[in-house]
C-alpha positions in Angstrom: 0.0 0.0 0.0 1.1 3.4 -0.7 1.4 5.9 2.2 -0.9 8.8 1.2 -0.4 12.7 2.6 -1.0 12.7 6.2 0.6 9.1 6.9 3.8 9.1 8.4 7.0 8.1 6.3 8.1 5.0 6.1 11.8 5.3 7.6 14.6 4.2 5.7 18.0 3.9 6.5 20.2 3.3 3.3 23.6 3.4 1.2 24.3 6.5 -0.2 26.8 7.8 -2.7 30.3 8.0 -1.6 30.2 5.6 0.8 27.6 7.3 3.0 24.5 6.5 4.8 21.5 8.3 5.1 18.3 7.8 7.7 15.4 9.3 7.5 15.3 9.7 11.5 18.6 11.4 11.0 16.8 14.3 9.2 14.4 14.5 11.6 13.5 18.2 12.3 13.9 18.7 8.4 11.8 19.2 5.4 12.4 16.5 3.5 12.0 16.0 -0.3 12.5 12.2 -1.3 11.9 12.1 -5.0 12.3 8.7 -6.9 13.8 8.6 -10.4 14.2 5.4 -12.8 17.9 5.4 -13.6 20.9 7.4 -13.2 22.2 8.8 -16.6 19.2 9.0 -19.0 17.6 12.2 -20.2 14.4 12.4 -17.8 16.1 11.5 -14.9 19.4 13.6 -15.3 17.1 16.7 -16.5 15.8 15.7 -13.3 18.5 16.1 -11.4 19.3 18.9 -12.7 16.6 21.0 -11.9 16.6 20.0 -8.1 20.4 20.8 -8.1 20.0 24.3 -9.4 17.6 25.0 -6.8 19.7 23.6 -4.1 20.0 26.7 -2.1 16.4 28.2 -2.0 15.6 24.2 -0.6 18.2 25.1 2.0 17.0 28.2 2.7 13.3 27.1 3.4 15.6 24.1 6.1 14.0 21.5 3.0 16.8 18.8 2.0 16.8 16.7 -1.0 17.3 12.9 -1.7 17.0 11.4 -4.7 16.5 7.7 -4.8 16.4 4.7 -7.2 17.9 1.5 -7.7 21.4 2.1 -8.9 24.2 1.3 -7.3 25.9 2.9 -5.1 29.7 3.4 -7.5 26.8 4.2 -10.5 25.5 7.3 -8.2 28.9 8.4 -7.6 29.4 9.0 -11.5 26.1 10.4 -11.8 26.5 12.8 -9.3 30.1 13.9 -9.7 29.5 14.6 -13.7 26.4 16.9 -13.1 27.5 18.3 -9.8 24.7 16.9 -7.5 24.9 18.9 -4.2 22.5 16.4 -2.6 22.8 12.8 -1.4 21.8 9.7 -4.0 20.3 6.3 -2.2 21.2 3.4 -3.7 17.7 1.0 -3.2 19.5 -1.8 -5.2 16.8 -4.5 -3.6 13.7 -2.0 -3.9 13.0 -2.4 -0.2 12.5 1.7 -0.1 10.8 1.8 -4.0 8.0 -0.9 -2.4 7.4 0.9 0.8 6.6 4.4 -0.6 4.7 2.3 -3.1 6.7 3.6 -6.3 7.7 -0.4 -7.7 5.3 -1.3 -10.9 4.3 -2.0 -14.2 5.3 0.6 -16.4 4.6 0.5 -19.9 6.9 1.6 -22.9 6.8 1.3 -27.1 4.2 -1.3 -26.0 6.5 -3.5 -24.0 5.3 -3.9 -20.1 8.1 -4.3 -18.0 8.7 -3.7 -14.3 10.6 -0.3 -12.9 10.1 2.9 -10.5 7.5 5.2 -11.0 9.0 9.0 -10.8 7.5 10.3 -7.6 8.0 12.4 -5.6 7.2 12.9 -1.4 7.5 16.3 0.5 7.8 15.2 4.3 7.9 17.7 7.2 9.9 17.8 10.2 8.1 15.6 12.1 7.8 12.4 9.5 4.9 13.3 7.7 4.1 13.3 4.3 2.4 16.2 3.7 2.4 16.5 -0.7 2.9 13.6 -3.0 3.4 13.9 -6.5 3.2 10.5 -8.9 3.7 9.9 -12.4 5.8 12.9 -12.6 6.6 15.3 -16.0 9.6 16.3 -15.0 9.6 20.2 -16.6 8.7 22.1 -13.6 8.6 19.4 -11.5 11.1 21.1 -8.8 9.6 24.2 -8.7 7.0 23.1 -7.5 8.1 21.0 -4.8 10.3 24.0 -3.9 7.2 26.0 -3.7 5.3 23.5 -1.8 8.2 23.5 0.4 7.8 27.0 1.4 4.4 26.4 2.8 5.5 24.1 5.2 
């Protein structure tokens, strides 16, 4: 089951790039924006990325930190972040324990072929643990902007 706005997070505590680890009871007190993203290096995704990196410092300014997520490793995040300069840390949910608790694990469809993979989501979660936006089946221009703004009304 999905958690829906008003549930509490599910907590995670998992690999990040460069060697790290991230909980989400360590950000506790934080904004947090967890978005999921299919794959590390393909146009959507790094586009993606991009647009959450280059608003980096108004999240920080709101006290909002970002986390991307998906199911690359944790030596492919390191690559993706060091060639597009990613300010925020990458999880590496290589079994898709994290994808299946926020619900983001499914059939996708694509050309006509169905196949399993992560739905882009994304999950605004307030200082306390609760999810207080959710955005699914994201289109990814403008996408951080308005997480950013939703962000501010927290």
């Amino acid at each position: 089951m999905s958690p829906q706005v008003g549930d509490k997070a599910p907590d995670f505590d998992f690999a990040t790039d460069g060697d790290g680890a991230l909980s989400l009871t360590s950000l506790k007190g934080k904004i947090v924006v967890l978005y999921f993203y299919p794959k590390d290096m393909t146009p959507g995704c790094t586009t993606e990325a991009e647009d959450f990196r280059d608003r980096h410092s108004a999240f920080e300014k709101v006290g909002a930190v970002v986390v991307g997520a998906s199911k690359d490793s944790v030596k492919r995040h390191d690559k993706f972040k060091a060639k597009h300069e990613l300010p925020f840390a990458l999880i590496s949910d290589a079994d898709g324990t994290l994808c299946e608790a926020y619900g983001v694990w499914g059939m996708k469809k694509l050309f006509g072929v169905n196949y399993m993979g992560i739905e882009r989501a994304t999950f605004l979660i307030d200082g306390s643990g609760v999810i207080r936006e959710v955005w699914r089946k994201v289109k990814v221009k403008a996408h951080a902007e308005a997480v950013l703004e939703a962000a501010r009304g927290l």
